[in-house]
PDB file with SEQRES, HELIX, SHEET and CRYST1 records, atoms N, CA, C and O in Angstrom:
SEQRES   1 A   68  UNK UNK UNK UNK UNK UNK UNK UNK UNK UNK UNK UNK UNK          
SEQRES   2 A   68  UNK UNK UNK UNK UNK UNK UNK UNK UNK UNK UNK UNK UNK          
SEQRES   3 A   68  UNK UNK UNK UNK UNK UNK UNK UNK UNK UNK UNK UNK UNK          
SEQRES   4 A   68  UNK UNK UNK UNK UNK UNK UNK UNK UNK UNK UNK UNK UNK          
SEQRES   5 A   68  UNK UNK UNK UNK UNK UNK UNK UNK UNK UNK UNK UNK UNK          
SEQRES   6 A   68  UNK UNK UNK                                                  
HELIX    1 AA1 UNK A    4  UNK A   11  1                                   8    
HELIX    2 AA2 UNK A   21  UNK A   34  1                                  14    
HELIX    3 AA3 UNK A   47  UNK A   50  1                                   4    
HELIX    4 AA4 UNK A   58  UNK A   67  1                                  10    
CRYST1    1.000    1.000    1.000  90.00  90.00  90.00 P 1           1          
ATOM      1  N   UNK A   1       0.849  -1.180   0.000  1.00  0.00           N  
ATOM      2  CA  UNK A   1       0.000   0.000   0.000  1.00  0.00           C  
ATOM      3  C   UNK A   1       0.891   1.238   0.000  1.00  0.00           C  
ATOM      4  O   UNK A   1       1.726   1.350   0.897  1.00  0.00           O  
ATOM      5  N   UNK A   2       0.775   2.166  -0.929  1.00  0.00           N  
ATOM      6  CA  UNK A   2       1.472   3.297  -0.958  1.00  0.00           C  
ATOM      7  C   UNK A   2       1.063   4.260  -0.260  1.00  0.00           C  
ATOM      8  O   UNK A   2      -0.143   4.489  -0.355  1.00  0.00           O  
ATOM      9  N   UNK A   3       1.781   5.042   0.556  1.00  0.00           N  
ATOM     10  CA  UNK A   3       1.050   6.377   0.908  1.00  0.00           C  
ATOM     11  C   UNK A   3       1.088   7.582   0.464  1.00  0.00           C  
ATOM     12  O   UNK A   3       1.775   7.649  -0.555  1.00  0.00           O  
ATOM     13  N   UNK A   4       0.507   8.875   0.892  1.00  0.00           N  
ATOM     14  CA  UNK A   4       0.918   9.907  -0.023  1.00  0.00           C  
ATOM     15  C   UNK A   4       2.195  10.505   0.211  1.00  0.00           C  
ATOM     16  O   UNK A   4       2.508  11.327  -0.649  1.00  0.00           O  
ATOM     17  N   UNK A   5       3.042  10.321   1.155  1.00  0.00           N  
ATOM     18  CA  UNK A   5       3.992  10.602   1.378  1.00  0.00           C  
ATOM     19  C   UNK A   5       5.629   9.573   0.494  1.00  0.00           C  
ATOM     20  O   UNK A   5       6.750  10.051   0.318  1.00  0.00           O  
ATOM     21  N   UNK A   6       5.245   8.417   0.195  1.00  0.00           N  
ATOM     22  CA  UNK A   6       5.679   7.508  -0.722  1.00  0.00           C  
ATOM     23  C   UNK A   6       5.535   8.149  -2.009  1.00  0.00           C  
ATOM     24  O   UNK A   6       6.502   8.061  -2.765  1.00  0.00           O  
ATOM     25  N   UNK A   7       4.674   8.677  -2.341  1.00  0.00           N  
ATOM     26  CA  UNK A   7       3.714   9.041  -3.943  1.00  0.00           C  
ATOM     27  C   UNK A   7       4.728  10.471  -4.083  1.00  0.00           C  
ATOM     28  O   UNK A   7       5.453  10.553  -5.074  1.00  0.00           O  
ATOM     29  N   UNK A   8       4.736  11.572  -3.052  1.00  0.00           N  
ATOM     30  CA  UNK A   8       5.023  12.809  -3.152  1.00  0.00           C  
ATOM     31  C   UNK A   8       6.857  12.303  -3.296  1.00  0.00           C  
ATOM     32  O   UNK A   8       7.485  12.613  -4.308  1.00  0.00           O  
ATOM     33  N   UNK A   9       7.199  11.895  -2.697  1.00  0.00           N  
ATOM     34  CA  UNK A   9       8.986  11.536  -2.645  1.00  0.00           C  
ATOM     35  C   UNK A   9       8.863  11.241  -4.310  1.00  0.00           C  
ATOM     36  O   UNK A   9       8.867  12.198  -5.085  1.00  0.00           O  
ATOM     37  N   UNK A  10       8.766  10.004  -4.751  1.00  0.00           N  
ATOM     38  CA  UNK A  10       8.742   9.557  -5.959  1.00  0.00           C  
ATOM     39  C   UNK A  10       8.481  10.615  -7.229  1.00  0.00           C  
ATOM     40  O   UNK A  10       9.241  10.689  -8.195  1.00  0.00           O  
ATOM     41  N   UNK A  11       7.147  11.502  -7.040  1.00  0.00           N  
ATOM     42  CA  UNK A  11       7.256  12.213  -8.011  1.00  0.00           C  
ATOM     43  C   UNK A  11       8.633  13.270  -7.714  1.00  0.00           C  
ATOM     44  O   UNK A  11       8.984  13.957  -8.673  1.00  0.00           O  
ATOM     45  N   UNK A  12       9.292  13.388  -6.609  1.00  0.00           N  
ATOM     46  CA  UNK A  12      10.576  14.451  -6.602  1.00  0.00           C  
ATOM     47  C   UNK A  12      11.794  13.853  -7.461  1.00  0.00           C  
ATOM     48  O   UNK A  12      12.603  14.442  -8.178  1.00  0.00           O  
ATOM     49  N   UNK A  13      11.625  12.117  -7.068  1.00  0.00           N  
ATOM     50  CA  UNK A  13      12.668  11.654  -7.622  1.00  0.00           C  
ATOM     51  C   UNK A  13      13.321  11.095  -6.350  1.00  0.00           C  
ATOM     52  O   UNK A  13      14.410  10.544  -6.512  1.00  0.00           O  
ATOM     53  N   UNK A  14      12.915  11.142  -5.349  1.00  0.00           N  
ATOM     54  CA  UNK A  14      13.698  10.674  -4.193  1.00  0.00           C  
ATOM     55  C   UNK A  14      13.193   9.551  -3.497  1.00  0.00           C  
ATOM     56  O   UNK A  14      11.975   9.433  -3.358  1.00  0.00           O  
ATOM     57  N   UNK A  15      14.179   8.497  -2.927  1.00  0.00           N  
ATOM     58  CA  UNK A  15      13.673   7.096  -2.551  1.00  0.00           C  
ATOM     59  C   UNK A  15      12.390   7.471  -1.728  1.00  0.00           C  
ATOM     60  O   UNK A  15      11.934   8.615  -1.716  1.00  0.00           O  
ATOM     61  N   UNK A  16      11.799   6.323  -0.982  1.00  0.00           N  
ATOM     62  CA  UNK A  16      10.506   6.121  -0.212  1.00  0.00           C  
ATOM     63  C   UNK A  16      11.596   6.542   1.066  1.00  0.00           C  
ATOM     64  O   UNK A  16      12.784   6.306   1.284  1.00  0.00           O  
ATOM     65  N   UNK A  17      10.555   7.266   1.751  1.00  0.00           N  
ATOM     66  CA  UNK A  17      11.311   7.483   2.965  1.00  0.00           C  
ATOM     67  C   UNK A  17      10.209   6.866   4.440  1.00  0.00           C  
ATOM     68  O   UNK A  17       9.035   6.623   4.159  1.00  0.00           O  
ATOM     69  N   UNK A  18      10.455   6.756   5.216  1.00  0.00           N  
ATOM     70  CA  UNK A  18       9.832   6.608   6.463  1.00  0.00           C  
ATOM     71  C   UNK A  18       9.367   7.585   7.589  1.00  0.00           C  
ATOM     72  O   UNK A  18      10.236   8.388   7.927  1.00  0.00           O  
ATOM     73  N   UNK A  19       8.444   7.655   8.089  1.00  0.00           N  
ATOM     74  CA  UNK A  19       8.112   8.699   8.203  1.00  0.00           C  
ATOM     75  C   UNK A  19       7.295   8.035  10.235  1.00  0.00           C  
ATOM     76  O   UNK A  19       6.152   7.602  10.374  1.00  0.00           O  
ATOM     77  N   UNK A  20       8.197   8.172  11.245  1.00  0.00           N  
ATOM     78  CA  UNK A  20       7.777   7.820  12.336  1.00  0.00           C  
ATOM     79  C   UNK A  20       6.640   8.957  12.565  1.00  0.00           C  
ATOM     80  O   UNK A  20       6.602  10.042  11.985  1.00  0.00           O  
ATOM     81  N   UNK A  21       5.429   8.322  13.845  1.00  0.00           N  
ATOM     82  CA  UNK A  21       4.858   9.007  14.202  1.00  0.00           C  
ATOM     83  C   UNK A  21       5.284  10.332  14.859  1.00  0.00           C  
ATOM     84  O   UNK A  21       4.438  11.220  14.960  1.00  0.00           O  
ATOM     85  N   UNK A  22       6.627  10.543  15.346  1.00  0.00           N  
ATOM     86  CA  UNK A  22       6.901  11.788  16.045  1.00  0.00           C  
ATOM     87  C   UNK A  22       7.348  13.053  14.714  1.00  0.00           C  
ATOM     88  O   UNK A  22       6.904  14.189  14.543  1.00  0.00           O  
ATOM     89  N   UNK A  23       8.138  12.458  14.127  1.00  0.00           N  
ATOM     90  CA  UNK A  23       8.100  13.229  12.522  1.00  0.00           C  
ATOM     91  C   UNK A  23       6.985  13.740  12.111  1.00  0.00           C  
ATOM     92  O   UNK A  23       6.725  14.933  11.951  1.00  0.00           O  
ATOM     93  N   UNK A  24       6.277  12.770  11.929  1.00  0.00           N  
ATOM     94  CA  UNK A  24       4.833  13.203  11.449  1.00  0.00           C  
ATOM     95  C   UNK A  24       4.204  14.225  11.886  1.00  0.00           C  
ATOM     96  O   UNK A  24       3.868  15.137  11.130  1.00  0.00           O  
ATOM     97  N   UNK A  25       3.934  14.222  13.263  1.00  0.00           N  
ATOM     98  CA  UNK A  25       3.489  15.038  14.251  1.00  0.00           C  
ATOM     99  C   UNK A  25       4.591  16.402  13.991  1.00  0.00           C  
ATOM    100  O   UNK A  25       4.038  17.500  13.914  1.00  0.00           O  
ATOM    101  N   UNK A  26       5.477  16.382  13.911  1.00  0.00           N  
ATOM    102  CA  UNK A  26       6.337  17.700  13.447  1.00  0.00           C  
ATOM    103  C   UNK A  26       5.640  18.165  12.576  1.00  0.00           C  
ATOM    104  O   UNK A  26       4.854  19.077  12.834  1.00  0.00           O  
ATOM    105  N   UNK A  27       5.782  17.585  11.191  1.00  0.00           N  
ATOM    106  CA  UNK A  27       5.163  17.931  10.292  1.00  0.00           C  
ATOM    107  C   UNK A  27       3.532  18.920  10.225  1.00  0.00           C  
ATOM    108  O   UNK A  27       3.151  20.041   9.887  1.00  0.00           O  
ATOM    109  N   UNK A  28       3.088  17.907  10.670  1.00  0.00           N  
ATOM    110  CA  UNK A  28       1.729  18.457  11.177  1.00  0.00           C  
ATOM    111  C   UNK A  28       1.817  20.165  11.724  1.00  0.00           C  
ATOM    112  O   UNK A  28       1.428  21.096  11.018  1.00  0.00           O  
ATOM    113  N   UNK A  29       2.384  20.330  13.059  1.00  0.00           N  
ATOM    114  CA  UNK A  29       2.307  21.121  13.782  1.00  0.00           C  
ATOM    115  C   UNK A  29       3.005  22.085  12.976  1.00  0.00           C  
ATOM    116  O   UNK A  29       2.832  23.259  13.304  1.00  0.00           O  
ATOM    117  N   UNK A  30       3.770  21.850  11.974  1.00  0.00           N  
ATOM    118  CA  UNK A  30       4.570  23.011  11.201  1.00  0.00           C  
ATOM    119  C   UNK A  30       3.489  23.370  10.249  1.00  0.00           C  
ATOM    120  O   UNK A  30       3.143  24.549  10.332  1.00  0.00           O  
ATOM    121  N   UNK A  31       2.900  22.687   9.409  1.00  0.00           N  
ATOM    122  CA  UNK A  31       1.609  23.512   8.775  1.00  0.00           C  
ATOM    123  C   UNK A  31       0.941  23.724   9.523  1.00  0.00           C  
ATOM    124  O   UNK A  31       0.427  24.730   9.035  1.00  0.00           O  
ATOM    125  N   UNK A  32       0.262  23.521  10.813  1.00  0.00           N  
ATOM    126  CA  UNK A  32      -0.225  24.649  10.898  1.00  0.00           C  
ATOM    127  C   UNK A  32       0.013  25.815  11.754  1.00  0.00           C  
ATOM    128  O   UNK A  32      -0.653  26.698  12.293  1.00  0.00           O  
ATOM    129  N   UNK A  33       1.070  25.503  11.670  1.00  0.00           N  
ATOM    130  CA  UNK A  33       1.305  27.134  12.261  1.00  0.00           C  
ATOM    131  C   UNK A  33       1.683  27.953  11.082  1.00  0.00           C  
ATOM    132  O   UNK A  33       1.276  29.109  10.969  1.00  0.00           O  
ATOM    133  N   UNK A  34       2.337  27.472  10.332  1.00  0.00           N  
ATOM    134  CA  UNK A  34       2.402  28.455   8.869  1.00  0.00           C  
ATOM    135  C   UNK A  34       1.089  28.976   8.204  1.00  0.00           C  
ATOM    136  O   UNK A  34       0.979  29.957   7.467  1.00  0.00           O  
ATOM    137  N   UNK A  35      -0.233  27.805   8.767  1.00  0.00           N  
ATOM    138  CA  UNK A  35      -1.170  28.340   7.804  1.00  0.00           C  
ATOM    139  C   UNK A  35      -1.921  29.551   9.248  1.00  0.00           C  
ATOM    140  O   UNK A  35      -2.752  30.413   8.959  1.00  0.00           O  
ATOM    141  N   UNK A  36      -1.579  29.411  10.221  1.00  0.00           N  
ATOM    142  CA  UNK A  36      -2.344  30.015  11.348  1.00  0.00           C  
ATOM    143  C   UNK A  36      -1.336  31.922  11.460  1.00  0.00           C  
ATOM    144  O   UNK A  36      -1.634  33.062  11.819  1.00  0.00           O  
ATOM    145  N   UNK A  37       0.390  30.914  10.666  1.00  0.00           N  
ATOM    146  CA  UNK A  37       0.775  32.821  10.764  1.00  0.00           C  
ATOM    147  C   UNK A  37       0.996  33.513   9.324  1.00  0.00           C  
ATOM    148  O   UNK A  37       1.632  34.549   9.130  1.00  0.00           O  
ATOM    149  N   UNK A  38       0.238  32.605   8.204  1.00  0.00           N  
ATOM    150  CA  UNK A  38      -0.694  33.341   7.318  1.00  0.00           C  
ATOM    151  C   UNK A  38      -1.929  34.184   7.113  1.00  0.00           C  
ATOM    152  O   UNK A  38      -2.372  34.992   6.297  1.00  0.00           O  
ATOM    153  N   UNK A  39      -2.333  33.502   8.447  1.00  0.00           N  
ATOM    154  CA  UNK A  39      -3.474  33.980   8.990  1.00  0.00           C  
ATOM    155  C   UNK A  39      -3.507  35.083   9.586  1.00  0.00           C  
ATOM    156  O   UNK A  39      -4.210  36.004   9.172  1.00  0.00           O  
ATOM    157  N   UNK A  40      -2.855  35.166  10.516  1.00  0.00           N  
ATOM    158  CA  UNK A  40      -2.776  36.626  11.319  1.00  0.00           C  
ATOM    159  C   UNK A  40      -1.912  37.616  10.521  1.00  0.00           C  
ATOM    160  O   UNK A  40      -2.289  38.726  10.895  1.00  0.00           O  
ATOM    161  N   UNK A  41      -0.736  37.791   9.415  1.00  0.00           N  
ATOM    162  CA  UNK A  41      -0.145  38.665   8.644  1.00  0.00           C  
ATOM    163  C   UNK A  41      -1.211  38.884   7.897  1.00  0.00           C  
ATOM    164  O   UNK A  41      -1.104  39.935   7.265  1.00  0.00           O  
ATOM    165  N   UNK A  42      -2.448  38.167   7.669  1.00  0.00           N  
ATOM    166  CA  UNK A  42      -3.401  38.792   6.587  1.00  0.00           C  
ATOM    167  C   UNK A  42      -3.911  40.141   7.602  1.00  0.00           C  
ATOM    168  O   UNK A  42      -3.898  41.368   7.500  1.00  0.00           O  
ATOM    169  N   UNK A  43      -4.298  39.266   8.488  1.00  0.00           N  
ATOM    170  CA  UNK A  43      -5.488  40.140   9.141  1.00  0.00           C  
ATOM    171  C   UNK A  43      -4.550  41.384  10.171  1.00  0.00           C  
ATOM    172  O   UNK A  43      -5.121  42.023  11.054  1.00  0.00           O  
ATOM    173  N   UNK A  44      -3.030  41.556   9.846  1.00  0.00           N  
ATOM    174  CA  UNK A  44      -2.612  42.425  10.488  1.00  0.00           C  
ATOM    175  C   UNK A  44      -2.371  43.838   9.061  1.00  0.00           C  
ATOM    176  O   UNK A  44      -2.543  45.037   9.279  1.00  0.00           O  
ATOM    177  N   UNK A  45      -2.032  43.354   7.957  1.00  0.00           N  
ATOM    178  CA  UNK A  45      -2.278  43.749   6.786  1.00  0.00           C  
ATOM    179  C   UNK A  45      -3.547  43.835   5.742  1.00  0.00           C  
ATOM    180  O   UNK A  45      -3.318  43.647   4.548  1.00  0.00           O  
ATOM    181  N   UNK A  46      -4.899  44.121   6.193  1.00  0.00           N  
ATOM    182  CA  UNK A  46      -6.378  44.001   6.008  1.00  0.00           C  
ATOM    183  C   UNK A  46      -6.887  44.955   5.089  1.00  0.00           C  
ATOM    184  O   UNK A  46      -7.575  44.834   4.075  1.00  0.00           O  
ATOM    185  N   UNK A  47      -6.355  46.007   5.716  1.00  0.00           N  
ATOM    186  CA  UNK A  47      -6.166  47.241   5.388  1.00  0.00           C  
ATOM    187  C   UNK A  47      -5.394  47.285   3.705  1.00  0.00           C  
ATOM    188  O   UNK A  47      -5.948  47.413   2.612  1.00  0.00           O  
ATOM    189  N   UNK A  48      -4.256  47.158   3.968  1.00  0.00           N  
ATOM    190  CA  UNK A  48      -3.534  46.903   2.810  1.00  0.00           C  
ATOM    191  C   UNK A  48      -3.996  46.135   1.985  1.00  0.00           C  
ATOM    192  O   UNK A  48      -3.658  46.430   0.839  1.00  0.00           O  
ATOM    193  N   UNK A  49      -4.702  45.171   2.080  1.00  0.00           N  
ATOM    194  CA  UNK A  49      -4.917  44.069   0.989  1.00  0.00           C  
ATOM    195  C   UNK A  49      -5.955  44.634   0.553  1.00  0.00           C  
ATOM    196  O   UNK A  49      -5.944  44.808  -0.665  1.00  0.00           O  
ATOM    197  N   UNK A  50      -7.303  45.164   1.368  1.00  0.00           N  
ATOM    198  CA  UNK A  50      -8.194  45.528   0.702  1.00  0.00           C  
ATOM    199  C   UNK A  50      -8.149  46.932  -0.282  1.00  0.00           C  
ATOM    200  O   UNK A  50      -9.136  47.171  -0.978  1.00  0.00           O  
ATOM    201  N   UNK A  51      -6.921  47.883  -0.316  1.00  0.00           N  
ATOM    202  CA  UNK A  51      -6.869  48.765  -0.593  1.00  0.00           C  
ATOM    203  C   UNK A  51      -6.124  48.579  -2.382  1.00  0.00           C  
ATOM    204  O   UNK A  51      -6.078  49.328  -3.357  1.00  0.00           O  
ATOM    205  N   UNK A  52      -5.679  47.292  -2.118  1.00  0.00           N  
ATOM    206  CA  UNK A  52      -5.379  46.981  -3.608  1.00  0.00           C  
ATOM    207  C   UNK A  52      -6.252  47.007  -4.653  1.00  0.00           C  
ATOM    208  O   UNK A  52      -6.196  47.367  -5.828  1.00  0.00           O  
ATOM    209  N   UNK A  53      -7.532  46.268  -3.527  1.00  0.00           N  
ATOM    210  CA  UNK A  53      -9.128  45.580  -4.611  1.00  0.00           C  
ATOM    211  C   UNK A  53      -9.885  46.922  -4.841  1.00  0.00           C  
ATOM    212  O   UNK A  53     -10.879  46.979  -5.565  1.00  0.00           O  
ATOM    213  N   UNK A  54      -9.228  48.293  -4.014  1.00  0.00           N  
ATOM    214  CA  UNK A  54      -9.989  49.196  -4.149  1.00  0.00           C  
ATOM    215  C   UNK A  54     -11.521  49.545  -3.097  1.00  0.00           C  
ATOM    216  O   UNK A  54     -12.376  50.426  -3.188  1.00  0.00           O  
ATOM    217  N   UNK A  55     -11.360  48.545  -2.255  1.00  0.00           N  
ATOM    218  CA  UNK A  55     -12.480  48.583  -1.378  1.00  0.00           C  
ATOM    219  C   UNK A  55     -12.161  49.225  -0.089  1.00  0.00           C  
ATOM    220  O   UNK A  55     -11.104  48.944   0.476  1.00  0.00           O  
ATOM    221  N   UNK A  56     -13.181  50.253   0.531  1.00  0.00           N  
ATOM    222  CA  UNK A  56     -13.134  51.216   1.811  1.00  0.00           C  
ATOM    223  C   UNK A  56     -13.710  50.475   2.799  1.00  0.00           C  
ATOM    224  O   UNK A  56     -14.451  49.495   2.724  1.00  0.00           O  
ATOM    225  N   UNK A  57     -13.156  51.232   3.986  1.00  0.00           N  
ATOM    226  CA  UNK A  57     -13.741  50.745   4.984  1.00  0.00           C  
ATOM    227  C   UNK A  57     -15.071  51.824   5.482  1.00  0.00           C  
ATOM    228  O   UNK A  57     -14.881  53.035   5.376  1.00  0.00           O  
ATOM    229  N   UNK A  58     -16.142  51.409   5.917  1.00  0.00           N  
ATOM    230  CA  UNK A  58     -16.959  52.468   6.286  1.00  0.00           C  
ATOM    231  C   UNK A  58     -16.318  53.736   6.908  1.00  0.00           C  
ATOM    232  O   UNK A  58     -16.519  54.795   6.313  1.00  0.00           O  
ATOM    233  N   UNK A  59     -15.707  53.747   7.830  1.00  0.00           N  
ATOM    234  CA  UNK A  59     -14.956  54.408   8.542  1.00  0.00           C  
ATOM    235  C   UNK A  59     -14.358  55.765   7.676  1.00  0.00           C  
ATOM    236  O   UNK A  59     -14.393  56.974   7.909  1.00  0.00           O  
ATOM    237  N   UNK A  60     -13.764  54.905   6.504  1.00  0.00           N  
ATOM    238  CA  UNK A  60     -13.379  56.017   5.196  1.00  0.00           C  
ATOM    239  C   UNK A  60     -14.599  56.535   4.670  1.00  0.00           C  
ATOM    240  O   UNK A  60     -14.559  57.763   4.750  1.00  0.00           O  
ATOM    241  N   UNK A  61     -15.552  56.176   4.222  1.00  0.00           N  
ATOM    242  CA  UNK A  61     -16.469  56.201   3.681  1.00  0.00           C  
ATOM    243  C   UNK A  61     -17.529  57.542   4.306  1.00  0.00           C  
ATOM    244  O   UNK A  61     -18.218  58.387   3.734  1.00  0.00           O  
ATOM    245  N   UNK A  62     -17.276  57.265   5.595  1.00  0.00           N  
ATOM    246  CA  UNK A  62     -18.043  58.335   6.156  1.00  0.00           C  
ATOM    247  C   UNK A  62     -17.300  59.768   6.414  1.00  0.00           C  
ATOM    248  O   UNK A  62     -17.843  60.856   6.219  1.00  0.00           O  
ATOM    249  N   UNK A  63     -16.003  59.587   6.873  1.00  0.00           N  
ATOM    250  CA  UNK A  63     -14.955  60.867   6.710  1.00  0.00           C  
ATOM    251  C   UNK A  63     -14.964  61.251   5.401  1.00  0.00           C  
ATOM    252  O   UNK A  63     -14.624  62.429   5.286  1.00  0.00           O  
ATOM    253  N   UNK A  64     -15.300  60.551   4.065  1.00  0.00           N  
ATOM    254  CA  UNK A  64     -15.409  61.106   2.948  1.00  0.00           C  
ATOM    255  C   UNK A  64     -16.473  62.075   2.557  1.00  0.00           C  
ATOM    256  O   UNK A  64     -16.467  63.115   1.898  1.00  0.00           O  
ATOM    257  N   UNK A  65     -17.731  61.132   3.414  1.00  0.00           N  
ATOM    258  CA  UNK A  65     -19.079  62.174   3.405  1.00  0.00           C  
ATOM    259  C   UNK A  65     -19.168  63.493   4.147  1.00  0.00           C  
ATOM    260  O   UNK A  65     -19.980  64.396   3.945  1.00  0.00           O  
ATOM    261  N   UNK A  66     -18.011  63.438   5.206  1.00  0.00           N  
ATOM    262  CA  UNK A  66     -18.085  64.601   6.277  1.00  0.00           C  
ATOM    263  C   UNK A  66     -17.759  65.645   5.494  1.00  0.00           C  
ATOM    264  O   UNK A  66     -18.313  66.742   5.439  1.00  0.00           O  
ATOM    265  N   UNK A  67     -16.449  65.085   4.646  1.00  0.00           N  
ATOM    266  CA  UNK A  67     -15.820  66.508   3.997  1.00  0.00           C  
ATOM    267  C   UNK A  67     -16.598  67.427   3.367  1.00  0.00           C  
ATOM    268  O   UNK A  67     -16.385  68.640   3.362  1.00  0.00           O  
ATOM    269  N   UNK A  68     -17.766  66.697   2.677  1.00  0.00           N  
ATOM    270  CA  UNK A  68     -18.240  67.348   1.463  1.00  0.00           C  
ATOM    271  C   UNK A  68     -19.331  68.172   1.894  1.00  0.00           C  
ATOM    272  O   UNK A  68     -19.947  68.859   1.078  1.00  0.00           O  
TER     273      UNK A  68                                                      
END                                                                             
């Protein structure tokens, strides 16, 4: 029985490797913290991202109405 970790080596080109449960568990805990401090650089940069798409925050929206 192959696993996906057998499947992913092979398409690199590199033997089958073994993969103990404490490895594994590394593994694990390293995605997700990469996907959890993807997570928070979004939402510390929110501002920025939305300002690319061109979208305001109410906040702007209403200081825009004050001016006028």
């Amino acid at each position: 029985m192959m696993h996906v970790t057998d499947v992913l080596l092979s398409v690199l080109g590199a033997p089958p490797a073994y993969l103990d449960p404490g490895s594994g568990s590394i593994l694990i805990q390293l995605l997700i913290a990469a996907l959890l401090g993807i997570g928070i650089a979004a939402r510390s940069y929110w501002s920025t991202i939305k300002g690319w798409f061109g979208i305001k925050s109410k906040a702007e929206d209403e200081d825009e109405s004050d001016d006028k």
